[in-house]
N, C-alpha and C positions, 0 to 999 in steps of 0.2 A: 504493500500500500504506500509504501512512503515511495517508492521507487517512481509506483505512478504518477504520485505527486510532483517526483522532482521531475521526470520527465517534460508533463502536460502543463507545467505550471513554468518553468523554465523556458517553453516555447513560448507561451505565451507573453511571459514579462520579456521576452525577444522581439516578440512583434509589438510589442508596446512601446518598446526601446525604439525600433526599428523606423514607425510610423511619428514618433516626436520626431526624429531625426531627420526622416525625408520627409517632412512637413503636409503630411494626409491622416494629422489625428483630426478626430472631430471631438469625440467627447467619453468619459467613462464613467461607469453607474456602480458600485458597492451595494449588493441589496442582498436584503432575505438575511439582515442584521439578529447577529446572537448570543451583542456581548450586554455589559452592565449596565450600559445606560440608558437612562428612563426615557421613553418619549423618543428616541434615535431611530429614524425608519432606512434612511438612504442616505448616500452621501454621489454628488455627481462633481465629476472632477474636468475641469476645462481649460485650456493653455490660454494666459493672457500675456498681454505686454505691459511693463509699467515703466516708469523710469528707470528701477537697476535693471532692467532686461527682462528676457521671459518668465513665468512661473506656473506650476500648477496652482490651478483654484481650486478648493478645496469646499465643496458647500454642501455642510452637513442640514439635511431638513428632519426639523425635530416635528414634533406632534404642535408644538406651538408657536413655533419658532424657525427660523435659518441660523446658523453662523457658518461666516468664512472663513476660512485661512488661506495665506497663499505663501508657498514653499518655494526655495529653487526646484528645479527640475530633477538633480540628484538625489535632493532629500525629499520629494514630494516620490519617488519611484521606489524607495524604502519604504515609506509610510504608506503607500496603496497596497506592497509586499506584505506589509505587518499585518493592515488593518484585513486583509484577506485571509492568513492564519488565522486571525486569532479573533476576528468578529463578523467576517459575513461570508456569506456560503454562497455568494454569486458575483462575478467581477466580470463587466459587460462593457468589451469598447467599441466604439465604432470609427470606421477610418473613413476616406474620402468611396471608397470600395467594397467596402467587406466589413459583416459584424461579426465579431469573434468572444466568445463566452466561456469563460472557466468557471463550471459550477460544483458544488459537491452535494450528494444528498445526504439521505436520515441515516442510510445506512452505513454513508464515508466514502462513498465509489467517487472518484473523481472525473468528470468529463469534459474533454476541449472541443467546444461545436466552430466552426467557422461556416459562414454562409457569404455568396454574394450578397451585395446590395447595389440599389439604383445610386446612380452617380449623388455623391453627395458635393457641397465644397464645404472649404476649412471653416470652420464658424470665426466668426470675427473676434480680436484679438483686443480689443482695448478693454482700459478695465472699466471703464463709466459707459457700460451698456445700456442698453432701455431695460425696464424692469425686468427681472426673471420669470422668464416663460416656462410655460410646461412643454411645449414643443418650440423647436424653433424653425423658422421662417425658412428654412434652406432643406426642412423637411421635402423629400423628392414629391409626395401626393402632391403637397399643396401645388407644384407645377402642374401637375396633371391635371386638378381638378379647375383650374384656375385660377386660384387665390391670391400665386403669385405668379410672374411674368419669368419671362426667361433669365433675367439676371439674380431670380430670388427674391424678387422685392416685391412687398405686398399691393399688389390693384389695389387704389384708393375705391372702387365702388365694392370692395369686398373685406373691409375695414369692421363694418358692423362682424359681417361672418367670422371672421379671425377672433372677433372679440368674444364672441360665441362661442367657438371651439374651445380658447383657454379657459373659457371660464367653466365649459363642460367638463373638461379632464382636470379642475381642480377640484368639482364637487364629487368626482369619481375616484378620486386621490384621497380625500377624506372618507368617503363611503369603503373603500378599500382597506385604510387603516383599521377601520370600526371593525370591520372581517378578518375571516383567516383565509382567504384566499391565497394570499401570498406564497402560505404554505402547502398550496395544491400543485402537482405534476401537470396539469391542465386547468385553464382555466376555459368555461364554455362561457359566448357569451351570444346574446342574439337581442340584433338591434330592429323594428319592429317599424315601418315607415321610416326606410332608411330613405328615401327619396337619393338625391345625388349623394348621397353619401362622404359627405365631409366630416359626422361626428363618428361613419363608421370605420373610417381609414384613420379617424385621430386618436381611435379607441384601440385598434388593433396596433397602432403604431406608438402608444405611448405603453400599452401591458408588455410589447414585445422589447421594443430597442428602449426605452426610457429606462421599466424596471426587470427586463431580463427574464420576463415569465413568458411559460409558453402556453399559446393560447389560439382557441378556435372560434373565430370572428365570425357573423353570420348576418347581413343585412337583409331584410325581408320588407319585400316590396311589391305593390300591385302592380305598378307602373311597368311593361315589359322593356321597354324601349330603355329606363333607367337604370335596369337591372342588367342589361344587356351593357351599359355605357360603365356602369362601374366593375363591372364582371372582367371587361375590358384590362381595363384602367390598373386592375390590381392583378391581372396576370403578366401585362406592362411591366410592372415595379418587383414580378418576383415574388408579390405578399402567398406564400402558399397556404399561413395561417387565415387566410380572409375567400371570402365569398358570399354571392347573391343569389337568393331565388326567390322567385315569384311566388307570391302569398298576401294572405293577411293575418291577424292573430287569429281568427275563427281555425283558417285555412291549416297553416303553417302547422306541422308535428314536429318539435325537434327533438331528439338524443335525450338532451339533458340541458340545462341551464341553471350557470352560478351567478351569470348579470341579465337580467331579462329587463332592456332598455324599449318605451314608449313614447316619444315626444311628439306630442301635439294630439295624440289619438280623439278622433272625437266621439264625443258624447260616451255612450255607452262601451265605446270598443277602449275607452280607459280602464271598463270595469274587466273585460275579458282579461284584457292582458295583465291586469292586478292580480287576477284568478288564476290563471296561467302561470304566473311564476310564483305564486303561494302552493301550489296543486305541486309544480316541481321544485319547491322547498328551494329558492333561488336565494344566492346568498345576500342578494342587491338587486332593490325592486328600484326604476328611478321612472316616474312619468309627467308629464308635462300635459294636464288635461286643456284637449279647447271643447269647448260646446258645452252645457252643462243643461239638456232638454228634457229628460225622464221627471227630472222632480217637479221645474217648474210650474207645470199643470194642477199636479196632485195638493201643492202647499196652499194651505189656508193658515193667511196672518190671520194671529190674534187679533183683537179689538184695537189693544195700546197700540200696535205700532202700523196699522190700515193707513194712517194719515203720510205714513212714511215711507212706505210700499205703495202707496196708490202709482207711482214712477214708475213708469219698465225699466227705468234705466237702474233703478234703485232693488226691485225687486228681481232683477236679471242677477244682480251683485249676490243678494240673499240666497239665491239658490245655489252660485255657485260657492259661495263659502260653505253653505251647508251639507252639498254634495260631495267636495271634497273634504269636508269635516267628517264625514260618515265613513269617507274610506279612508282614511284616516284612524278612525278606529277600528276600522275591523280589521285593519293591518297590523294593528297591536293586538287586536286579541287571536291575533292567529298566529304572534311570538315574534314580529318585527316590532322596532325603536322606530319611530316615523317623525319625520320633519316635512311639515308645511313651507316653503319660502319662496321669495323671489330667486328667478332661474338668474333673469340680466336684467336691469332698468327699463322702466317704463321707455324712455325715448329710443331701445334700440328694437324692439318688437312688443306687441300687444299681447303677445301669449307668452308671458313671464312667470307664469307660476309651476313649480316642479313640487313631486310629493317623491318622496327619496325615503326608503324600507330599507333596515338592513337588517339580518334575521339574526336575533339574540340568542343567548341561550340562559339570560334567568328566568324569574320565576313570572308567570302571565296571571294579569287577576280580572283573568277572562269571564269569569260572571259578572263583576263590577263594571267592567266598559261593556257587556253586550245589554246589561241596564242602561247605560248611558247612551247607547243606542236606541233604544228603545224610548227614552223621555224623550228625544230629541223629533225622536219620527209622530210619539205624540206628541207634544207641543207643535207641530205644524203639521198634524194630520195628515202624516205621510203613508199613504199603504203598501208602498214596495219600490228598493232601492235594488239595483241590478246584480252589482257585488255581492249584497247580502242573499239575494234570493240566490245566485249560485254557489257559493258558501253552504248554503241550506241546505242544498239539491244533493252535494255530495256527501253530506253527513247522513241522509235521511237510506235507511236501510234498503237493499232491493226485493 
């Protein structure tokens, strides 16, 4: 075992040498962390310039926090050598070419994977960059799908989109933490109204090259023509872990699923796909409901608040808070941690709201909220909510 170590580990801090050297690193990722300290998830490491010359950046992301450090070059190639002994069990780089991964598992086997990748170029070198992204700009998709231009540089009319993407793989970052995915061999993921699929090429490309996991991307789309364009696209780029097929939530059977992704579904097919990845125990429910039409017929305001609801525009709001309050609960009492919030700001799209599940494993005090379900449906004299009646459907004996 140690043989294999010094062998596979050897080559690889070769090729690490090799690519600072002839100037085609891009960037390295430390992950699937397993030493003492509290809140330490990743550390990504990237070649900058500053006044005494080049250095490794060193940028550890805690659970609540960043901190940087930056090394020479020598002592920064020690310190990724150490910190891979002795704290994380995956050390992921990527050059101008090729990504290359020395992982080890549960059981101690150590493995050197190298793969092609789509032309990358050197990420940019100074140290007063724009904020820290989750991807970056030189990412090869984003040429593809057009986001950015042939020099790498982001289309001003696709500025809102970009800001979309990061802020998607940051709430998937945090929902990830929450889980143990991390520590899966696979992870399934299947994105549900992938349309042109720019959150699905950002998902498959930040689980893979970001944190080094490997993982089975699936956008599912009615559209043929779309599905046909990204299908493309990503055998293009080499993604083997990704692909599209034609569906909907009703439609689509998959394998299995640990992230069962839904944005924008409407109206009821929010409640399917809540259902669908509850049914397959998914580790990360994330949806972005539009349309909120099943309740609004059924609700009869109270008295007190008729004068305040007499508005459609006021009583449109009422249904949708309450209808995603509803699944909201029943996503807790089926054993997820659930957050209601804003997805991005009102000024970059009107469908900003995401409900984000991640499945726990304490104690549920599932009589308690399916009461609170229940006041809730009477106080506005609700007779049947979509989620809940399939929920029902499947408990109820054959």
């Amino acid at each position: 075992m140690a043989q294999e170590l010094h062998n596979q580990g050897e080559l690889f801090f070769s090729l690490l040498e090799n690519c600072l050297t002839g100037n085609t690193f891009v960037k390295l990722v430390l992950g699937k962390y397993h030493g003492p300290e509290t809140g330490l998830h990743r550390i990504f490491v990237r070649l900058i310039t500053i006044n005494d010359g080049e250095r490794l950046s060193f940028l550890s992301r805690y659970q609540t926090r960043d901190v940087t450090k930056n090394l020479p070059i020598a002592e920064g190639l020690v310190t990724i050598r150490d910190l891979f002994a002795t704290s994380f069990n995956n050390v992921h780089l990527q050059t101008v070419t090729e990504d290359i991964q020395l992982a080890v598992n549960k059981k101690g086997k150590y493995t050197l994977q190298r793969g092609k990748a789509a032309p990358r170029s050197v990420s940019p070198q100074g140290h007063d960059r724009e904020k820290e992204r989750f991807l970056e700009l030189a990412t090869p998709f984003l040429k593809e799908l057009g986001v950015t231009n042939a020099q790498q540089q982001l289309i001003p009319a696709m500025a809102r989109k970009w800001k979309q993407i990061n802020k998607f793989i940051e709430v998937l970052d945090h929902a990830l933490t929450a889980s143990k995915l991390k520590e899966k061999d696979l992870v399934q993921v299947v994105d549900f109204g992938s349309g042109k699929g720019y959150l699905t090429f950002a998902l498959e490309e930040y689980l893979r090259a970001s944190l080094g996991l490997k993982a089975r991307v699936t956008g599912v789309e009615l559209r043929e023509d779309l599905v046909s364009l990204c299908a493309k696209a990503a055998q293009k780029l080499h993604l083997d872990g990704l692909s599209f097929a034609q569906g909907d939530i009703r439609s689509y059977k998959p394998e299995g699923i640990d992230i069962m992704i839904a944005l924008h579904a409407c109206d009821m097919a929010t409640d399917y796909a809540i259902h669908l990845g509850i049914r397959a125990k998914a580790a990360i429910i994330m949806c972005a409901p539009c349309c909120h039409k099943q309740l609004r017929p059924q609700m009869r305001s109270p008295e007190l608040l008729r004068p305040m609801l007499k508005h459609g525009v006021h009583l449109g709001q009422e249904a949708e808070m309450v209808t995603d309050s509803l699944r909201a609960l029943l996503l807790e009492a089926s054993g997820y941690e659930t957050q209601i919030f804003e997805f991005v700001s009102l000024e970059h799209t009107s469908k900003n709201k995401m409900i984000l599940a991640v499945r726990g494993s304490g104690l549920v005090k599932r009589e308690e909220l399916l009461a609170q379900i229940q006041e809730l449906k009477d106080f506005y004299q609700i007779r049947e909510h979509c989620l809940e009646s399939l929920l029902q459907a499947e408990e109820e004996p054959a």
